[in-house]
C-alpha positions in Angstrom: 147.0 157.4 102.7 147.6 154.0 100.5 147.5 151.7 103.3 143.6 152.7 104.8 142.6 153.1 101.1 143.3 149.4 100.1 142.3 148.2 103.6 138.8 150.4 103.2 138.4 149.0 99.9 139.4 145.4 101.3 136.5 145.6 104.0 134.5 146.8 101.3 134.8 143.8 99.1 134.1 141.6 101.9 131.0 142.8 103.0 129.7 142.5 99.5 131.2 138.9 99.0 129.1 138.4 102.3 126.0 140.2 101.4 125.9 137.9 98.0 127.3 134.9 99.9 124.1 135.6 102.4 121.3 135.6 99.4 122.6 132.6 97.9 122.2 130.6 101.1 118.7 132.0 102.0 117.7 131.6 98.0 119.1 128.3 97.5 116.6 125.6 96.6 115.6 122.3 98.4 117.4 120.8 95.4 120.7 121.1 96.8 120.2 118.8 99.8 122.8 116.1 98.9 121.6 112.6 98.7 123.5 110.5 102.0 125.1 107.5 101.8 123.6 104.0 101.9 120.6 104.9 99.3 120.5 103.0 95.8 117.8 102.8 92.9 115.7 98.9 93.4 116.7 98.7 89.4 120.0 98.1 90.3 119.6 95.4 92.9 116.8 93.8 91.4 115.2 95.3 87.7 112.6 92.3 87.7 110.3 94.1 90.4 108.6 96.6 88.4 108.0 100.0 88.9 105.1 102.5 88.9 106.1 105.2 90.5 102.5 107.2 90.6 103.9 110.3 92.1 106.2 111.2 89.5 103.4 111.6 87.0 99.7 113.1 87.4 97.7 109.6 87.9 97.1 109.7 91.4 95.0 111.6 93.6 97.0 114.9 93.3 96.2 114.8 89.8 99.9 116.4 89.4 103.6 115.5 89.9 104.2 115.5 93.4 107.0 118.2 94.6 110.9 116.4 94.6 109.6 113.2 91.9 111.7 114.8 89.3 112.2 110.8 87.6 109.7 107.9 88.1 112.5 106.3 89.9 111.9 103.8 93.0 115.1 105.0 95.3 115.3 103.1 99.2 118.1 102.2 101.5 120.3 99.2 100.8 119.0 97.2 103.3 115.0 97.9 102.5 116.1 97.2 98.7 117.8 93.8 99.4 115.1 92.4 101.5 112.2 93.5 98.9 114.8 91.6 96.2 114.5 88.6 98.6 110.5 89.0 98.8 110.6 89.1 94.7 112.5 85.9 94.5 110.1 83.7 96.8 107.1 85.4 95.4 108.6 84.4 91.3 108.3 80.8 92.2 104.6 80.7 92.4 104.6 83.6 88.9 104.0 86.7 90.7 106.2 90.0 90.8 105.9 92.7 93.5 104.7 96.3 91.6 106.0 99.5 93.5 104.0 102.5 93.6 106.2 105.0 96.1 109.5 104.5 97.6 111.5 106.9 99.4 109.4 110.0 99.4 111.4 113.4 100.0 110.0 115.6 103.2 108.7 118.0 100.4 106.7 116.1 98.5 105.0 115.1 102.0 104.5 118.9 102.8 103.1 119.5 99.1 100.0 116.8 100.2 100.0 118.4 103.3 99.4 121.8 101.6 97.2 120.3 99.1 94.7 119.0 101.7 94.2 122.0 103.0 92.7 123.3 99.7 90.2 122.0 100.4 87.4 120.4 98.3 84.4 118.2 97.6 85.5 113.7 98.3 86.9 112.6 94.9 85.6 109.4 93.5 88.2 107.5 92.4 90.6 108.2 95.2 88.3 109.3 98.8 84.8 108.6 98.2 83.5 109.3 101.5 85.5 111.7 102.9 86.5 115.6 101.9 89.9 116.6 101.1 90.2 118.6 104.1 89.7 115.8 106.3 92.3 113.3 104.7 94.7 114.5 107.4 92.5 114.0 110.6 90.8 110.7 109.1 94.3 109.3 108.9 95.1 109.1 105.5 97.6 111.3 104.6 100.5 112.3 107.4 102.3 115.2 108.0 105.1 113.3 108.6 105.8 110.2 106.5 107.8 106.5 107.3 108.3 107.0 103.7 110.8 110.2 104.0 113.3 107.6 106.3 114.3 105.3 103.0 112.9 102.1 103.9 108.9 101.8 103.4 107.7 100.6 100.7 103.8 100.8 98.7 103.7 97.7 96.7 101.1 95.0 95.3 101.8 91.6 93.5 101.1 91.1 89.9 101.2 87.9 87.5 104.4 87.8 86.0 103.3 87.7 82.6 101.3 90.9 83.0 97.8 89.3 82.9 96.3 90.8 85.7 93.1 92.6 85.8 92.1 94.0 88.8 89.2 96.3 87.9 89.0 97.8 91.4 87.0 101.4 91.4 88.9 102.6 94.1 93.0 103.9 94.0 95.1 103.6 91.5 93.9 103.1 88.2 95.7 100.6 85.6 97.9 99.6 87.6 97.6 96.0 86.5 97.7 93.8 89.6 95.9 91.1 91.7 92.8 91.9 92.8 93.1 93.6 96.4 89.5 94.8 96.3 90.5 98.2 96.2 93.7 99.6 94.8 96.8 101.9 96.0 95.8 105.1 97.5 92.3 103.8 97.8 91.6 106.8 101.0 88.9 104.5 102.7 88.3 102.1 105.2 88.2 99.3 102.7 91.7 99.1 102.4 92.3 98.4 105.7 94.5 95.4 105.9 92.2 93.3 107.7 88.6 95.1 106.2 85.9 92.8 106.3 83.9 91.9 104.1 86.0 91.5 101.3 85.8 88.9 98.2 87.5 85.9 98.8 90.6 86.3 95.9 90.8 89.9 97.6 91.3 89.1 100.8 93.6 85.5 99.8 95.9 88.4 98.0 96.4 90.3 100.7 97.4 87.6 103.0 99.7 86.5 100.2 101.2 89.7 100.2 101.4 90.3 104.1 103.0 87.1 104.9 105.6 87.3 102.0 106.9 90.7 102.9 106.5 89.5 106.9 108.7 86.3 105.7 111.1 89.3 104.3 111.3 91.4 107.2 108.7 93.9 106.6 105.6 95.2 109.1 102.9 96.8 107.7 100.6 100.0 108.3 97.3 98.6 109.3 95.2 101.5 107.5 96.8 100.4 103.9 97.2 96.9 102.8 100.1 98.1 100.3 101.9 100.1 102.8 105.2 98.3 104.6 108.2 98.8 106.3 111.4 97.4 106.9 111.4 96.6 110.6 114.8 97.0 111.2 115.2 99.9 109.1 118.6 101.7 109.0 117.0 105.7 109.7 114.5 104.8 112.0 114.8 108.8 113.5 115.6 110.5 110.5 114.2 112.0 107.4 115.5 113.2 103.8 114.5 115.6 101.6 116.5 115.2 98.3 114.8 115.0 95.4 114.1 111.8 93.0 116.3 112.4 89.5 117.6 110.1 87.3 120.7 110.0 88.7 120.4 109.1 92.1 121.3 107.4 94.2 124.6 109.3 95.4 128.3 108.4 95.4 128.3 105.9 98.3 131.1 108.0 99.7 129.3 110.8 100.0 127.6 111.2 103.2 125.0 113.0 104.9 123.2 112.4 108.1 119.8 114.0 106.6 117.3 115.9 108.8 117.0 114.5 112.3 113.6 113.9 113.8 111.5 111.8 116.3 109.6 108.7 115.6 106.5 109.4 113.3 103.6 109.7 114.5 101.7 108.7 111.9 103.1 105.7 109.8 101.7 106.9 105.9 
């Protein structure tokens, strides 16, 4: 009978546009989380505060690219870029420029420390001296949940504008050419505490610099990490994203996307 024949093969061809439509959503990478609105690159509101985005590369305490830095790009929200624009411009006037490390950090890349630390291994000189890699999490210095994945925190140090700085700390970050903070980013110690005592006198005049000039631009920051800040009144302060850092982002401002809901952090990194 012609008529159940095409409807059979009609029901047929269904279920297999299903079954394939099924395996591409369960096999479709993390990549394809769309960017939402309200995100731009810092280059294009302000290219005088330089980047280095350590993440993207292997010189930090991963020793790899970090999953979802696909482009050594500094991306945050709108608001969290203008007010670090405004903290650049007051901290010019005296020769200095801010120096990002990390920006936005997608949810990934936060799960791909997570799963690194519990690796395990021996403390690591350069980046957690006295403390083993599976105990970064419980000693408080990396999160399973980051401020970072909501857009508007910020790692960031002050440099002389004329590249002339030498900070020779032994701790963090190596080469990353800025003021002396007495230890540098990603220093995993107690050391870099904000307010750590005792600390040389150009160290600890540096920090205060840098607190009150991103306090002055609306910023609060992390007590465990002298380079770590947020923007108080930041615009997902219950969210998180998860798209990855390219070369193209940020998105098409119309495009929007309200990103993966979640409670307040618990822990601030």
């Amino acid at each position: 009978m012609p008529g159940r024949a095409e409807g059979g093969a009609s029901r047929h061809t269904l279920r297999t546009l299903a079954a394939i439509l099924a395996t591409l959503l369960t096999t479709l990478p993390a990549t394809a989380d769309p960017p939402p609105a309200g995100f731009v690159r810092l280059a294009d509101v302000d290219p005088s505060i330089r980047q280095d985005i350590r993440y993207a590369g292997p010189e930090n305490f991963l020793h790899r690219k970090a999953d979802g830095y696909d482009a050594p790009v500094c991306i945050l929200t709108s608001q969290a870029a203008q007010a670090l624009s405004s903290v650049q411009k007051a901290l010019a006037a005296d020769g200095l420029t801010l120096v990002v490390f990390d920006c936005y950090r997608p949810a990934r890349a936060v799960a791909d420390m997570v799963k690194w630390t519990k690796e395990g291994g021996p403390p690591d000189p350069q980046w957690y001296p006295a403390v083993k890699r599976g105990d970064l999490i419980a000693k408080g210095y990396i999160g399973e949940l980051s401020t970072h994945s909501r857009g508007s925190t910020v790692d960031v140090a002050t440099a002389r504008s004329d590249g002339t700085s030498t900070s020779s700390a032994a701790c963090g970050a190596a080469g990353a050419g800025t003021l002396d903070f007495g230890t540098s980013f990603d220093c995993f110690d107690p050391a870099s505490e904000t307010a750590h005592r005792p600390l040389a006198t150009e160290a600890a005049a540096n920090r205060k610099r840098l607190l009150d000039a991103m306090r002055a631009g609306g910023f609060k920051n992390y007590a465990r990490e002298w380079w770590h800040y947020t923007l108080r009144d930041e615009l997902f302060p219950k969210q998180r994203f998860d798209f990855p850092i390219t070369a193209n982002c940020p998105p098409n401002e119309e495009r929007d996307s309200p990103g993966l809901a979640l409670p307040s952090l618990p822990v601030s990194r």
